[in-house]
C-alpha positions in Angstrom: -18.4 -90.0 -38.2 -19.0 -93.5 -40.1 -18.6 -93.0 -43.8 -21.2 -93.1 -45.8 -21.7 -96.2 -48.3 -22.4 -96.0 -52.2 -23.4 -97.7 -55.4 -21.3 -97.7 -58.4 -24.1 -96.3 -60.4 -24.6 -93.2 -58.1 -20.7 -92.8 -58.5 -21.5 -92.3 -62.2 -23.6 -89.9 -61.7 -20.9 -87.6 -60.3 -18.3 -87.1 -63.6 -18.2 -83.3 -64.2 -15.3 -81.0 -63.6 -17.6 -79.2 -60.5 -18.9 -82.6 -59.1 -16.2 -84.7 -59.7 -15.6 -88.9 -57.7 -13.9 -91.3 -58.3 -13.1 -94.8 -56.6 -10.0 -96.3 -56.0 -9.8 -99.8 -54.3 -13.9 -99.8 -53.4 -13.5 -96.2 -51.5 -14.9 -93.3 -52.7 -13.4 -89.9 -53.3 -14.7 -86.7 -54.0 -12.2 -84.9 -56.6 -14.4 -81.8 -56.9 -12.0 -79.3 -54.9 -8.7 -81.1 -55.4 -8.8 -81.7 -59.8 -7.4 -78.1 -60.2 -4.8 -78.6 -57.6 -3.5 -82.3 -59.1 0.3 -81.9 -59.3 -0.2 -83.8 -63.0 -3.0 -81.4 -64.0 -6.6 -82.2 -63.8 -6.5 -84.7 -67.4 -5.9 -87.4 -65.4 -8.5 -87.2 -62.7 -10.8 -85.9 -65.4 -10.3 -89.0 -67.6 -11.7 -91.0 -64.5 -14.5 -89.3 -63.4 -17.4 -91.6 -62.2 -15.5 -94.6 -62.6 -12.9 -96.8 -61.2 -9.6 -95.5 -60.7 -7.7 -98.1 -59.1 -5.5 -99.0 -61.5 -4.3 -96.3 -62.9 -4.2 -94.3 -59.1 -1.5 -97.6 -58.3 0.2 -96.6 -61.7 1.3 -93.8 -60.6 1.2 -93.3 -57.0 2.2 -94.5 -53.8 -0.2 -96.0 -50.9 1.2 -92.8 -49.4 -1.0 -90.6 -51.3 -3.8 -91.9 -50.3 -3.2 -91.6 -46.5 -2.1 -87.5 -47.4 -5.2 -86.7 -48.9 -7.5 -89.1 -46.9 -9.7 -86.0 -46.4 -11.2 -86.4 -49.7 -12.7 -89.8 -49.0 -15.9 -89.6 -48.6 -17.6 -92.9 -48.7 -17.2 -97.1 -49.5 -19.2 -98.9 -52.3 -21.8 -101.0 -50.8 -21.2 -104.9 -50.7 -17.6 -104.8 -51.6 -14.2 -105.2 -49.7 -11.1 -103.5 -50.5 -9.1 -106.3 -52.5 -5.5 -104.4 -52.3 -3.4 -104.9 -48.9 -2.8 -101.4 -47.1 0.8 -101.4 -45.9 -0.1 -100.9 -41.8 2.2 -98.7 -40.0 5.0 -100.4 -38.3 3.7 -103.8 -40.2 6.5 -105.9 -41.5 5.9 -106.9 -45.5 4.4 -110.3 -46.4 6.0 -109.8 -50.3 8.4 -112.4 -50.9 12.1 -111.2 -49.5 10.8 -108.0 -48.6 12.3 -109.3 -45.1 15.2 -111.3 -44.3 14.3 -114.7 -44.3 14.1 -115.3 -40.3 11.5 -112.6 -40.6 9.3 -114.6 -43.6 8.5 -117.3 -41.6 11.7 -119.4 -42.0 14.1 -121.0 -39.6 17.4 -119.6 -38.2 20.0 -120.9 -35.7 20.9 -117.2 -35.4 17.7 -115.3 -33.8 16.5 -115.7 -30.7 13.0 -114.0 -28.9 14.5 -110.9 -28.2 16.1 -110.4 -31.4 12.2 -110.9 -32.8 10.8 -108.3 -29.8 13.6 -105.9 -30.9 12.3 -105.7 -34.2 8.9 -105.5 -34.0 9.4 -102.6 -31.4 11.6 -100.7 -33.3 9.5 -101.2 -36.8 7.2 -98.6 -34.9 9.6 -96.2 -33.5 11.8 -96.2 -37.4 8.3 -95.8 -39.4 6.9 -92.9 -37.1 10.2 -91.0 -37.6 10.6 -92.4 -41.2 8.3 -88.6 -42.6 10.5 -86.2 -40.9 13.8 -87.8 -42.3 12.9 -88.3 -45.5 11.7 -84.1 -45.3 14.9 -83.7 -43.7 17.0 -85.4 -46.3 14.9 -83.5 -49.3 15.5 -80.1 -47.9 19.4 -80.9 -47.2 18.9 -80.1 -43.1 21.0 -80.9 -40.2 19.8 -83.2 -38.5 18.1 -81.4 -35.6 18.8 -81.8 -31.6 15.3 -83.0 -31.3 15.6 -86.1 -33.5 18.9 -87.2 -32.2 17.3 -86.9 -28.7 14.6 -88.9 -29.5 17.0 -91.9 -30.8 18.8 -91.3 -27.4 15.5 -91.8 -25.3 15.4 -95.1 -27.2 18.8 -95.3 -26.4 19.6 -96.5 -30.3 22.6 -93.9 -31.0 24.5 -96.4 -28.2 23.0 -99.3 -29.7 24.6 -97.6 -33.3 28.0 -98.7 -31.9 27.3 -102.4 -31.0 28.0 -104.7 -27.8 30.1 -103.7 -24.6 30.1 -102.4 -21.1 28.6 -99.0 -22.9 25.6 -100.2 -22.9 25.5 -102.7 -19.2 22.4 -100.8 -17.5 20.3 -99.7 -20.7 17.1 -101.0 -22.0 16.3 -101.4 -25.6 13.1 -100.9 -27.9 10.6 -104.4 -27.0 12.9 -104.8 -23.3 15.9 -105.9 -24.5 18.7 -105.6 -22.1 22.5 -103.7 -22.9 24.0 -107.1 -21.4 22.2 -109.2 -24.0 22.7 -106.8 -26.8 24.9 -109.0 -29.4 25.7 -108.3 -33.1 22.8 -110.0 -34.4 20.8 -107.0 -32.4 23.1 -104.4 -34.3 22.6 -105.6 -37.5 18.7 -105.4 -36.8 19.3 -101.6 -35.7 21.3 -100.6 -38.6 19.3 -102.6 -40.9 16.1 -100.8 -39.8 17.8 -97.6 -40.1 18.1 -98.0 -43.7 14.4 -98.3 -43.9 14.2 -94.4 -43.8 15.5 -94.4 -46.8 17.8 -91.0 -46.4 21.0 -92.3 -47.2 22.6 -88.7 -46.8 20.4 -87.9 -43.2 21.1 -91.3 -42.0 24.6 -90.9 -42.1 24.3 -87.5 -40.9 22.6 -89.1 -37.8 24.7 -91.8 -37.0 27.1 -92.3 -39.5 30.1 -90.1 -38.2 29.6 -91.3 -34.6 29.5 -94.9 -35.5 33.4 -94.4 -36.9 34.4 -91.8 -34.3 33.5 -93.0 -30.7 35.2 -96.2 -30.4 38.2 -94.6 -30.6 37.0 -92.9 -27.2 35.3 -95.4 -25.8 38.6 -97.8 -26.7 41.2 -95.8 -26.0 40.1 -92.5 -24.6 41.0 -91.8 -20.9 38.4 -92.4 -18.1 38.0 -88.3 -18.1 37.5 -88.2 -21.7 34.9 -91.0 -22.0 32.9 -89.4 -19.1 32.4 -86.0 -20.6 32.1 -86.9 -24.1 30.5 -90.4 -24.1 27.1 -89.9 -22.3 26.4 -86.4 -24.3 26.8 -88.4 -28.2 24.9 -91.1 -27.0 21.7 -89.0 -25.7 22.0 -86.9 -28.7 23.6 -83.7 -27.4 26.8 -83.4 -28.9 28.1 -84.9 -32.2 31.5 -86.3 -33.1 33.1 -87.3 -36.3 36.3 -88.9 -37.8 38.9 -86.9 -39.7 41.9 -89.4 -41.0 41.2 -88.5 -45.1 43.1 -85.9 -46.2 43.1 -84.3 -50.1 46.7 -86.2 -50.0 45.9 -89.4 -48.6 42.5 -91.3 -48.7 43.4 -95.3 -48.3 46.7 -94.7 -48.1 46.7 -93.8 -44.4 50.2 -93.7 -43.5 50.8 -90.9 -45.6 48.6 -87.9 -43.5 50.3 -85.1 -43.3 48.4 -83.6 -40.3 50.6 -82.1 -37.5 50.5 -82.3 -33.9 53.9 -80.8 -31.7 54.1 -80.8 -28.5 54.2 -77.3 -26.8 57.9 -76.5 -25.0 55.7 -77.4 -21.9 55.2 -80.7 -22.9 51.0 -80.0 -21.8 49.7 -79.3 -25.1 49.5 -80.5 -28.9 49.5 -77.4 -31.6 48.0 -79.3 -34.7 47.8 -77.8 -38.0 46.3 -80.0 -41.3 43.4 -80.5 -43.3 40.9 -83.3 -43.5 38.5 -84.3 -46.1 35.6 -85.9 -47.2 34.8 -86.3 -43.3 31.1 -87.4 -42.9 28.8 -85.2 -39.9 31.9 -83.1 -40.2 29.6 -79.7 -40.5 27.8 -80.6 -37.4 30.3 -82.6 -34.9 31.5 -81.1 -31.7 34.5 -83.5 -31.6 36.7 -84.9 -33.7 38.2 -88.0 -33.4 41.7 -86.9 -35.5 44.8 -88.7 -37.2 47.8 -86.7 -37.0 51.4 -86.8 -37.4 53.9 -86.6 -34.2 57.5 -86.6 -33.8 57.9 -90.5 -34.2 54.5 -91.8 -36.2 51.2 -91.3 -36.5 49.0 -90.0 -33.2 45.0 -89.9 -32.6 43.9 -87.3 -30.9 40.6 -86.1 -29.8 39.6 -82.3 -30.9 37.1 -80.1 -29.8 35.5 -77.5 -31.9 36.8 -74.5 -31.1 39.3 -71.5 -31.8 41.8 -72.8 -35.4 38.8 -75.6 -36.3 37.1 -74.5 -39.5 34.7 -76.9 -41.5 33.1 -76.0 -44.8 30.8 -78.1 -46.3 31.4 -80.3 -49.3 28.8 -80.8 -51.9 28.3 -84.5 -52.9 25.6 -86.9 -54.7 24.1 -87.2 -51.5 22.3 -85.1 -49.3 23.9 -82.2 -47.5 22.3 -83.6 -44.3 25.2 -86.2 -44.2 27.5 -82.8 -43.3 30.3 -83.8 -45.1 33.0 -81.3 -44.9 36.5 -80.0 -45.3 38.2 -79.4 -42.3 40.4 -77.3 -41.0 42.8 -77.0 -38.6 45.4 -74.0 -38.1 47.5 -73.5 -34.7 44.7 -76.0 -33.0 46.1 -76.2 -28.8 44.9 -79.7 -28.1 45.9 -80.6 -24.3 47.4 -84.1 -24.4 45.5 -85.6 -22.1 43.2 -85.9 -25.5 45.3 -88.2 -26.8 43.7 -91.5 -27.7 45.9 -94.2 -27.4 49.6 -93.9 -27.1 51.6 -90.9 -28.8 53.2 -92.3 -31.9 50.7 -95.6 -32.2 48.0 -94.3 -33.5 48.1 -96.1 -36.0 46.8 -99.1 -34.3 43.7 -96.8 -33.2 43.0 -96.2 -36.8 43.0 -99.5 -38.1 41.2 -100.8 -34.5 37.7 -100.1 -35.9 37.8 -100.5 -39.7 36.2 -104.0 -39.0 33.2 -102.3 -37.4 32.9 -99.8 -39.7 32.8 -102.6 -42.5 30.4 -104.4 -41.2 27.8 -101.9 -40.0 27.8 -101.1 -44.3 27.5 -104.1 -45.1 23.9 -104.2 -42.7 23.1 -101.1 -44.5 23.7 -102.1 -48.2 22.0 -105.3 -47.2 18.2 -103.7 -46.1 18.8 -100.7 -48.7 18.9 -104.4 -51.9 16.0 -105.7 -49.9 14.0 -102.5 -50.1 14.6 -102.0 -53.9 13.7 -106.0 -54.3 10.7 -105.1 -52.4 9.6 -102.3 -54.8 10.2 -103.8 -58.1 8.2 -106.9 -56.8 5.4 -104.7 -56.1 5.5 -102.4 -59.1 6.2 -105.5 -61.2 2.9 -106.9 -60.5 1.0 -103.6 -60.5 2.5 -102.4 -63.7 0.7 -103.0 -67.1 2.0 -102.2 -70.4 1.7 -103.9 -73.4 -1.9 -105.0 -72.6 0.1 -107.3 -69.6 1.5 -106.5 -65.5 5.2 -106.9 -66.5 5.6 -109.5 -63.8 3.8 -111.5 -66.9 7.3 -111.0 -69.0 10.1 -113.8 -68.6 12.6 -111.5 -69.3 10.8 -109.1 -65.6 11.2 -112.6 -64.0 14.6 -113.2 -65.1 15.8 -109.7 -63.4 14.1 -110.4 -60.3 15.4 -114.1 -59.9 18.9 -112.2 -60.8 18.5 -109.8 -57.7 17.2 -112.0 -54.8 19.3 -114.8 -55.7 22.7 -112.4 -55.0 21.0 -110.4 -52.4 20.1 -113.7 -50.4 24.0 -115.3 -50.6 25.4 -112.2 -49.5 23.1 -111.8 -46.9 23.6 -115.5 -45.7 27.1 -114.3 -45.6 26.8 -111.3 -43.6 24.7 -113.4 -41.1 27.6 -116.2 -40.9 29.9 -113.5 -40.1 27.9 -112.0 -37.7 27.7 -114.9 -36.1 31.1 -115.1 -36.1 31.6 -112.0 -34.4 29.4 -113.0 -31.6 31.4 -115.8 -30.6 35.3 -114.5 -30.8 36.6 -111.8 -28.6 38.6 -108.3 -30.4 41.8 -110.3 -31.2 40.3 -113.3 -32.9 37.7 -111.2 -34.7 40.9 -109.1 -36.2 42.7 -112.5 -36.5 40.2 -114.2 -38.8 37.6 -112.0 -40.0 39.5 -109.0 -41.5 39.9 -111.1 -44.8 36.2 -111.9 -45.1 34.8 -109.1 -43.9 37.0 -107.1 -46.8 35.7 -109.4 -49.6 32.0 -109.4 -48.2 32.2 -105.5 -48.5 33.3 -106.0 -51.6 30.8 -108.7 -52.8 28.0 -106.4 -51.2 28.7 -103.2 -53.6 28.8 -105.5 -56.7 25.7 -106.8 -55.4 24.6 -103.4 -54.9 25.5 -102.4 -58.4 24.1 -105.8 -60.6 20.6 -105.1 -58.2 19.9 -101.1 -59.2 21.3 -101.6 -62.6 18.3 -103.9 -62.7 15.8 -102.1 -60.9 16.4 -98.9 -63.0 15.7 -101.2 -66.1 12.1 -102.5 -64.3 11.5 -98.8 -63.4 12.3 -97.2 -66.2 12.4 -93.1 -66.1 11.1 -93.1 -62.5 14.2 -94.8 -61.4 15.9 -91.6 -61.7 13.5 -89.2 -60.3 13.7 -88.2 -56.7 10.1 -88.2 -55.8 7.4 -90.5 -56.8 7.3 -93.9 -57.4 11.0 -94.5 -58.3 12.7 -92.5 -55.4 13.9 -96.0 -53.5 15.4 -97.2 -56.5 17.0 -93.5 -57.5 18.4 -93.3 -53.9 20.3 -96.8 -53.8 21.2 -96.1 -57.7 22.4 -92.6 -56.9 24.6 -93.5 -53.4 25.9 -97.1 -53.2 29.0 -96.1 -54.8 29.4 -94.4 -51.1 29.7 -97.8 -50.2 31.6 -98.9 -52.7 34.6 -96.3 -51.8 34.3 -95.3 -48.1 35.8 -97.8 -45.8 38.1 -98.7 -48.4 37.6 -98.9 -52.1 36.3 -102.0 -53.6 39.9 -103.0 -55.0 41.6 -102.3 -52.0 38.6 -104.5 -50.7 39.3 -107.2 -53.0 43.2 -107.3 -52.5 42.9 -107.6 -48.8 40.8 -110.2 -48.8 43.4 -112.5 -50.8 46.6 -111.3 -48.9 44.9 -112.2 -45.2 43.7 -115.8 -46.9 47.3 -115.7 -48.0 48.8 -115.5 -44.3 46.5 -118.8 -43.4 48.0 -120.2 -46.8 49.6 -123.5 -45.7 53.6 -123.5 -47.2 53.3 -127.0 -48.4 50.0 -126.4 -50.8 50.6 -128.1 -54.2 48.3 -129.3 -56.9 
């Protein structure tokens, strides 16, 4: 039914608390049922009866609201045009470095078509979903079978784990092919990811697989990789790492997780405890660091009979399942070893590259966001009389945070690029050492950008809901980053001692 169209003087005429509109952005609402039901009281619908809201509605609230109670539009006024831009659904932003720069209309030597058709296609899927995870997230759920199997449709919990034969005969959101699939695709994945904006769900999603399964998929047997592989990526089983223990968090070597053989020699009997181990309340499997008689061992563990997790409460949502695990009198058959018996240690450290960089995507797009909303809100906000994009000292902080969100992300992207072009052993050859201070570059960014952003935002920047919740949620949970993976010092210091193995002998001033 076409909506009817209105002057502002007949608008006027309706300002009582029984015959109550408003307009906001030239549309006209009727506030007549909803004022007693206005989370904030009816005071500040009441203020603006008859009269323009538009202002004060963008204040306050999200474009979201307006969508969620569309119902109460009832009309346009006549002869005008809405002047504000409604954020379409799957749309990519036009505000300045809402988008990496490829994606602004800029040159790169690094995208290619399908890179761009990857996007675009997966904008839609990420934003349709984007509701239920963010209700997911809030209420601290697991995240259901049905979501995971509708990322393994799309086939994007394989495309979670990057390039190789995994993904040779799969087809990717906007056609993209699993023998094309590069990093730079990965990075766009994980990158629109964070655009959910569940820090806790997202890792409950992916987060644990993304660690776990390349130690199958590297070093599993062709039996193992056949049951397990196909059933995590279409969403039907879940697997997570456990190498932190209470005793030993960077400091792998030092796990004091059993596994002894059986008098047999067929089976492992592990006992030990694991901690802090992310999708650990939901995973099926367990990709597991233990000790054996000559070193360290990985083996693969399925939940069972002796496996007990409890969950651990942190600063982020329970949806990310983090748990304590435990494991007492665990009979593990050894053809679930991963790698060789006693060299596990090489298993461990295989992927910590990987795991690196797929943070460093997410801390990237999770800075860009929060850039994204104090632009907006800067130029929407008035006090003092002025929108506090008018201030200097606004202008400063937002020159501050692009500026060091834009070198690390040139970074990321030369590293990427990087990647693409070196097989395993030159990737761990040359890139451990950047890749270490890049994560550690990325949480300092990270930190400098919501420090910032909490001072534009004020007291929304530390409320949940609202206006503020995208700033809260990086301010509240990039110190995940800054810890998991390996610490920001222990970051740092590996950085310098790999540039100190290239150091040439004969260096002086």
């Amino acid at each position: 039914m076409a909506l009817k169209t209105f002057t502002r003087e007949e608008v006027k005429r309706h300002a009582s608390e029984d015959d109550l509109w408003i307009i906001i952005d030239s549309s006209v609402y009727d506030m007549s049922r909803f004022v007693d039901m206005h989370p904030g009281g009816a005071f500040p619908i009441l203020e603006y009866a008859g009269k323009d809201a538009t202002d004060a509605f963008y204040g306050l609230h999200r474009q979201e609201v307006l969508v969620k109670y569309n119902r109460y539009k009832i009309g346009t006024i006549a002869d005008e045009k809405p002047q504000i831009d409604f954020q379409e659904f799957g749309a990519f932003s036009k505000v300045p470095y809402a988008e990496p720069s490829a994606w602004m209309g800029f040159k790169s030597p690094y995208f290619k078509e399908s890179h761009f058709k990857l996007r675009a296609a997966l904008r839609k899927i990420i934003d349709e979903m984007a509701p239920e995870a963010r209700e997911l997230e809030e209420s601290g759920s697991k995240p259901p079978e049905e979501f995971l199997k509708k990322l393994g449709d799309h086939n994007l919990l394989a495309a979670n784990i990057g390039p190789g034969p995994w993904l040779h005969g799969m087809t990717f959101p906007g056609g993209v092919k699993g023998e094309e699939f590069d990093y730079f695709h990965e990075m766009i994945v994980h990158e629109e990811f964070a655009r959910w904006k569940v820090r806790g769900f997202d890792d409950g999603v992916c987060g644990g697989m993304v660690i776990s399964l390349p130690t199958v998929l590297n070093f599993g047997s062709p039996a193992l990789k056949q049951k397990i592989v196909p059933e995590v990526f279409a969403g039907r089983k879940r697997i997570a790492l456990a190498i932190t223990e209470p005793y030993a968090g960077s400091d792998v070597a030092r796990i004091r997780t059993t596994a002894k053989r059986t008098p047999d020699g067929k089976y492992f009997i592990v006992n030990g405890v694991k901690k802090w181990i992310t999708s650990g309340c939901f995973a099926d499997y367990f990709s597991v660091a233990v000790q054996t008689e000559k070193g360290m061992s990985m083996l693969l563990i399925e939940r069972g009979e002796g496996v007990e997790t409890k969950p651990i409460k942190t600063s982020y949502s329970p949806s990310a399942g983090t748990a304590y695990v435990t494991f007492e009198n665990v009979k593990v058959p050894v053809e679930n070893l991963l790698g060789k018996e006693n060299k596990g240690f090489y298993v461990v450290l295989s992927n910590f590259n990987h795991e690196r960089w797929v943070m460093l995507t997410g801390i990237s797009m999770a800075c860009r966001l929060v850039i994204e909303e104090c632009f907006k809100w800067a130029n929407q906000r008035k006090v003092f009389g002025k929108r506090l994009i008018d201030q200097p000292v606004i202008r400063f902080k937002l020159a501050k945070m692009i500026s060091r969100l834009e070198s690390y992300h040139s970074w990321l992207e030369n590293i990427t690029y990087q990647m693409n072009n070196m097989d395993y052993a030159e990737q761990a050859d040359k890139l451990a050492g950047p890749l270490a201070l890049c994560k550690y570059l990325s949480t300092r960014v990270a930190h400098e950008i919501s420090d910032e952003a909490c001072q534009i935002f004020g007291g929304r920047a530390i409320t949940k809901t609202g206006m503020g919740r995208t700033v809260e949620l990086l301010q509240r949970t990039y110190k995940f980053s800054a810890i998991l993976g390996g610490s920001e010092e222990i970051m740092a210091d590996l950085g310098v001692r790999q540039a100190l193995k290239k150091y040439p002998e004969g260096a002086r001033l």
